[in-house]
N, C-alpha and C positions, 0 to 999 in steps of 0.2 A: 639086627638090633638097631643099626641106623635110620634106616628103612622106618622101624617103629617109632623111632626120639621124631623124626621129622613129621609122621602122620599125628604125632600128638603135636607139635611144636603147634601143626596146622588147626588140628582142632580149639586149641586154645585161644588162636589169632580170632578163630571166625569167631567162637564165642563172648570173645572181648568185642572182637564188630557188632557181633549182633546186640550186644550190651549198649554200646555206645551208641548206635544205632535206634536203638529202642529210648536210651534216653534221652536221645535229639527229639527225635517225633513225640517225648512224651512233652518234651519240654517246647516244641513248635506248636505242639495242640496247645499248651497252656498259653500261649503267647497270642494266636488267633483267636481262643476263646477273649482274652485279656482284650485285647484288642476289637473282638465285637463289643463284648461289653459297655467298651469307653467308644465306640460309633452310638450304640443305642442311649447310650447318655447323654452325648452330643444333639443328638438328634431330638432328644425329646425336649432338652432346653435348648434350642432352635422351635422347636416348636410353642414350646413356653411362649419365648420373647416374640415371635409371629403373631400370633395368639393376641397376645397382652397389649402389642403396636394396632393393633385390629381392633381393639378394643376402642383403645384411648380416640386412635380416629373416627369411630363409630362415633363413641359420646360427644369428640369434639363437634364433627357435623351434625348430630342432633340437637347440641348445645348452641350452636352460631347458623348465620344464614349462607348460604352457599354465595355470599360475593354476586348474587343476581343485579346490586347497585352499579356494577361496574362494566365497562364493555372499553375495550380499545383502551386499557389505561396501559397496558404493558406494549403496546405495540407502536402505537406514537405519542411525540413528547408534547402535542399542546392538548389542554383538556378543560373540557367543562366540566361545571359541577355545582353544584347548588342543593337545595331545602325544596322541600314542598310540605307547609304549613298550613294548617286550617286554625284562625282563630289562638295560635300560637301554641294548638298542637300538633305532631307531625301526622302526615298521612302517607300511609303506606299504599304500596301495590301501585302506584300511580305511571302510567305510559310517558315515558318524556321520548321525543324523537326532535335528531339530528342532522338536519340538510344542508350542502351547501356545497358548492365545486363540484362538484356530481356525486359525493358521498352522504352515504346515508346510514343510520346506526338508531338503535332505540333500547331504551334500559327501562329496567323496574323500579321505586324506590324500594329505599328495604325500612324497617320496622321504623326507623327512624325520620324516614324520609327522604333521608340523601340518596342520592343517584351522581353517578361520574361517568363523563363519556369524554373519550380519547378520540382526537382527527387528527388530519394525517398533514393539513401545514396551515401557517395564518389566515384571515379570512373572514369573511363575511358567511354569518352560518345563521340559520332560522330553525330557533328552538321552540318544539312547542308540548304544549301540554295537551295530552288527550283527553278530551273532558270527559266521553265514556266511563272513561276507568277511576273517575271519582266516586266515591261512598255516596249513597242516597243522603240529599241532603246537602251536600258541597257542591258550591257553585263558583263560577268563575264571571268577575266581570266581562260584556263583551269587549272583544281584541287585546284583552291580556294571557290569554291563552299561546300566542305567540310575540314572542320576540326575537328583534334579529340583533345578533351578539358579536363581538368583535372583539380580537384578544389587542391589550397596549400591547406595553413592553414586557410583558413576562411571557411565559409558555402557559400560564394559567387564567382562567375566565369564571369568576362567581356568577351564576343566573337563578335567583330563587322566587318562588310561586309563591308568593304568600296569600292567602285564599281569605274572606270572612264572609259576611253575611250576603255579597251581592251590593256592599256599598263603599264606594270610591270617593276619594275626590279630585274631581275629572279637570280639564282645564279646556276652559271654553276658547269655544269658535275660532276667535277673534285671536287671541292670544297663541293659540295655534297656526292659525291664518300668517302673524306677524312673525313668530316665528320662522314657520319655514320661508318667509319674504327673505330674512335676511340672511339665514343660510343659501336660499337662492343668490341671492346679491353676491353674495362673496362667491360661490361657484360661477355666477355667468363673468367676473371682473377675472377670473382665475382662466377661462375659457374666450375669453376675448384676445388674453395674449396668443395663446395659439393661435386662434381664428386670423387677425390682424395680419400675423406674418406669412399664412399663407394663401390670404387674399391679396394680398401685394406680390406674392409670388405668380398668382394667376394673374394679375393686372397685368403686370410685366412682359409676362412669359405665356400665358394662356395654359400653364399648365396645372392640372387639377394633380395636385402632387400627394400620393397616399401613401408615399413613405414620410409626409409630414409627422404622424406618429411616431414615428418611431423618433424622431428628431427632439417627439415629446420627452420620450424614454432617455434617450442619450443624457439626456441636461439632470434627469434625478438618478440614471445610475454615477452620471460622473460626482455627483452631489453625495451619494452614500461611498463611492469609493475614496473621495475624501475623509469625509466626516466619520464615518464607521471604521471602513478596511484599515485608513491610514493617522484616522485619529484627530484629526486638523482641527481647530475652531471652526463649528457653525459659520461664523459669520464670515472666515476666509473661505470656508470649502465651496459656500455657496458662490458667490463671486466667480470665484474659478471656474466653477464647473459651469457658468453661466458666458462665462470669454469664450473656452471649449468650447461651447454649443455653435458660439458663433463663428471659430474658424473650422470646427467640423463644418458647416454650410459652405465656408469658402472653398473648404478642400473638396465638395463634390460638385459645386459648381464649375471649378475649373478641371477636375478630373474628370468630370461626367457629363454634366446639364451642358456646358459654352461648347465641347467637343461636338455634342451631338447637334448641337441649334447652328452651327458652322457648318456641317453636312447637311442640312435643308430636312431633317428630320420632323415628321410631320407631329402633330398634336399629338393625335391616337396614340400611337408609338411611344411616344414619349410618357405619357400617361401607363402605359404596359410598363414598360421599364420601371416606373416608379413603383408600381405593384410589387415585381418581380426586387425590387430594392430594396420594398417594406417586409419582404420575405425575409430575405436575406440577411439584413442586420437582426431584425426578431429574431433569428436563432442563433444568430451571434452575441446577443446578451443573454440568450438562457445559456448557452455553453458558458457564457463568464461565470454568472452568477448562479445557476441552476433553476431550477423551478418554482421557489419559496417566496415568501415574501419579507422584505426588509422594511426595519424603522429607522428613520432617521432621527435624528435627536432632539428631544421636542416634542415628539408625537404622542398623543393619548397623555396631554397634560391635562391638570384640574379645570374644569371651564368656571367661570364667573360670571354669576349673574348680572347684568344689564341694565333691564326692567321688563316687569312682567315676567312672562316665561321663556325670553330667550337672555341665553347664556352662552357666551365664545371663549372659548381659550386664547391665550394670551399670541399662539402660533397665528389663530385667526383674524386675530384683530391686526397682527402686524401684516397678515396674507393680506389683507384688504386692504390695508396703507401705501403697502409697497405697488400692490397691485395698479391703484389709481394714481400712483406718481409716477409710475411707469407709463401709464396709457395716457396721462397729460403731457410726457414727456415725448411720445410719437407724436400726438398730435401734432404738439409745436413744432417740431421736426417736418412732420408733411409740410404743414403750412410757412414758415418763416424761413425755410431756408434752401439756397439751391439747388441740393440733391431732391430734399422732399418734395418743392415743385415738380423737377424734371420727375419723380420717380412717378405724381398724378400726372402730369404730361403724357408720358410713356402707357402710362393706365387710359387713359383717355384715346390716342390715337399712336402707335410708335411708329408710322412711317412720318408721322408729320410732325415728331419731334424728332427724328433724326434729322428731317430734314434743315430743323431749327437749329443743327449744330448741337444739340446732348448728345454726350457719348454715350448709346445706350447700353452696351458693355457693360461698361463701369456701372453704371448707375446700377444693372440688374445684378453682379457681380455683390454690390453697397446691400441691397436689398436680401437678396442671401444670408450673408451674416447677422441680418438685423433680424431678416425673420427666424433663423433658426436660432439663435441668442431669445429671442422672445419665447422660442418653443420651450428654450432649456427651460428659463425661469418660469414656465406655464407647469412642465413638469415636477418642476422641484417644491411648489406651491399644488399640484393636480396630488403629489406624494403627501402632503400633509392634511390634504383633503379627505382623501380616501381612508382610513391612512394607510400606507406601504407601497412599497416599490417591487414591480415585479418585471421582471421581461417582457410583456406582453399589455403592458398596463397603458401605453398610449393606442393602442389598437381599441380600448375599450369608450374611449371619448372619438374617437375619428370620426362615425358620420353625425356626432351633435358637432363637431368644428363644421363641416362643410354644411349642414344645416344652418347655423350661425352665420357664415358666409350668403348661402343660398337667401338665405330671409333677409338677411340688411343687401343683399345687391351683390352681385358678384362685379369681382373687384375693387370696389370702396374699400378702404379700411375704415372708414367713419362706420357704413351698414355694417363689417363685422364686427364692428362692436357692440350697437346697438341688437342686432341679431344674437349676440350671444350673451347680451342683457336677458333680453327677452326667451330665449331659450333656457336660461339655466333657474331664473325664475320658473316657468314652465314647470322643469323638471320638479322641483323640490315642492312647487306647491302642489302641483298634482295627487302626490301621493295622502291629502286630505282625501283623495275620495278614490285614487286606484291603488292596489297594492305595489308595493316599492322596486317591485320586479318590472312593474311595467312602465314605471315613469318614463324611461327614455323615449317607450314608445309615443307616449301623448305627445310629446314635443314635436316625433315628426310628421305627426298626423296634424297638429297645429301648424306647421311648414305648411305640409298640402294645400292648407283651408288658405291660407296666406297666400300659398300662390296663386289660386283659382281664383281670387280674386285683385292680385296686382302681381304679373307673372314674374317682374321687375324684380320684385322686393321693396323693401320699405325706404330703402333712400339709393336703387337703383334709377337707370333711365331707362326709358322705354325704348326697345331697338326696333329701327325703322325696317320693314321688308319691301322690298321693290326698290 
């Protein structure tokens, strides 16, 4: 009987199990059904909203132009940008290309016209217009097809084509002529100071010094790390940074130049070492300052007209002031007074003015200071020229200084002034008839011609052989 109560107790158990058993899994299936169901719902509004995003993008790209106006505007911060106009309506599809530092870039306009192009730092860039890819019919006057562009002081540069029938109005000859005369003028008065002080340097010393550049650089970066880095008034930063110039020269004179000319250190030598000098600080102000270029304060102001067609900014006309009250200011200095004598003395013959009792130490020691103080403020004035300051930006005038030297007579400071009159005129007016890339070169091809025919120079003396 017990035996019995227990085989039932047991039967009941499993059939409650299997009960409850059966209504788990009826009730798990309903829960995985439930649960596909609410996936496939999911899934098809995910699909929906895919769908619907695909859509909207589609129409928008069909509706707008795919941003073909634009090239490098995300990628660096200074940018051109401009119109291309015909008759004051825009024209489309049009090739504009970007050169300049070794980069190169070219965009489309789009319906409108506009086109933007992003480069990668300040700069002298040559924009131009592909005439090709103009509509039949649209023409461009000759040499407005390019122009070369420069950013002021923003990150930003407007350059627009405005196109019409093939009729200008042009500005003659002469008025061109006059113009770039006096751009020339104020470059060669700006390149005389450099010139001057290291023709005095080579009078002295015999030494053709080509870290003079860099002596350039010194005087406009100590000039922007005033007036920029630290804020200063213009009119103090300049000054200072122009003192600095001149006892950075003392301090390598006596750290460097007098150590080595006391050890009977020949020319050549000495000449290497200056190489190896101009190395070496160059890369000592791109680590300050980096690779970029800087404005100093003042720069890419409004210019004013004159007369005629030349107009200076307000920076230029004082560049030119200061320039030639400076350069009347050596003069008299060579001439009227004891050091400047002994310093032509010593230019002339230094065994036979030592012999005359100059100390020529001192004197060359005097000379140093004066020329690298002139380089500064060559600099700082070469900065507002161009315009910007870079690390490497007296390297780019160095062989028009020693041209300027070489042409008015090596040694004179009178020839390098003259020489770098005539030089820098040269430069700016040439580019009437070569492109602006090659003006340096005319000048020294006008050197050559000069020498071949008075090997002197222009207010050199003729050296005696035998």
């Amino acid at each position: 009987m017990g035996d019995t109560n227990h085989q039932y107790r047991q039967c009941r158990r499993c059939a409650r199990t299997r009960e409850i058993a059966s209504l788990g899994w009826s009730r798990l299936g309903g829960s995985v059904e439930v649960a596909r169901r609410t996936h496939q719902r999911r899934s098809t509004l995910l699909v929906v909203i895919f769908a619907a995003l695909f859509g909207i993008f589609a129409l928008t790209s069909i509706g707008s132009p795919a941003h073909a106006d634009e090239v490098g505007t995300d990628e660096y911060d200074y940018i051109f940008a401009g119109n291309v106009k015909y008759d004051s309506e825009p024209v489309g599809d049009v090739l504009i290309k970007v050169s300049g530092g070794g980069y190169n870039a070219e965009v489309v306009t789009d319906e409108d016209g506009k086109w933007r192009i992003g480069v990668p730092e300040k700069g002298e860039y040559e924009i131009t217009l592909v005439e090709d890819s103009l509509p039949d019919g649209v023409v461009v006057v000759e040499g407005e097809a390019v122009v070369d562009a420069e950013f002021g002081l923003t990150k930003n540069k407007t350059v627009n084509f405005f196109l019409g029938e093939g009729v200008r109005v042009t500005v003659s000859f002469f008025d061109q002529f006059v113009d770039r005369a006096v751009n020339g003028l104020n470059f060669g008065l700006m390149l005389a100071l450099a010139a001057i002080g290291a023709s005095l340097v080579f009078g002295t010393t015999g030494l053709s010094n080509f870290a003079h550049a860099e002596l350039v650089t010194f005087g406009a970066v100590m000039a922007l790390l005033f007036s920029v880095f630290w804020s200063w008034p213009v009119f103090v930063a300049i000054p200072v940074a122009v003192v600095l110039s001149g006892l950075f020269g003392l301090v390598l004179d006596a750290g460097l130049w007098r150590p080595l000319r006391k050890k009977g250190v020949g020319i050549v030598q000495l000449m290497i070492v200056s190489i190896g000098l101009s190395l070496a600080l160059r890369y000592v102000f791109q680590y300050f300052i980096g690779g970029g270029t800087y404005q100093l304060p003042g720069a890419g102001a409004a210019e004013i007209t004159l007369f005629g067609s030349v107009a200076l900014t307000v920076t230029d006309m004082v560049s030119m002031v200061v320039s030639v009250v400076v350069l009347l200011g050596v003069a008299w200095w060579l001439v009227n007074t004891r050091i400047g004598k002994a310093t032509r003395a010593i230019s002339d013959n230094v065994s036979l003015a030592a012999a005359s009792g100059i100390d020529v130490d001192r004197v060359i020691r005097i000379v140093w200071v004066l020329a690298s103080a002139l380089a500064g403020l060559s600099g700082i004035l070469w900065a507002y020229f161009r315009p910007g300051i870079k690390w490497d930006m007296g390297a780019g005038i160095l062989l028009l200084i020693f041209a300027a030297i070489t042409l008015g007579g090596l040694g004179t400071a009178f020839g390098a002034l003259v020489g770098s009159l005539v030089v820098g005129m040269l430069v700016e007016i040439s580019t009437l008839w070569i492109p602006s890339d090659l003006k340096y070169v005319g000048a020294l091809v006008v050197l050559i011609l000069v020498l071949l025919v008075r090997p002197q120079g222009i207010l050199g003396r003729r050296e005696r052989i035998g």
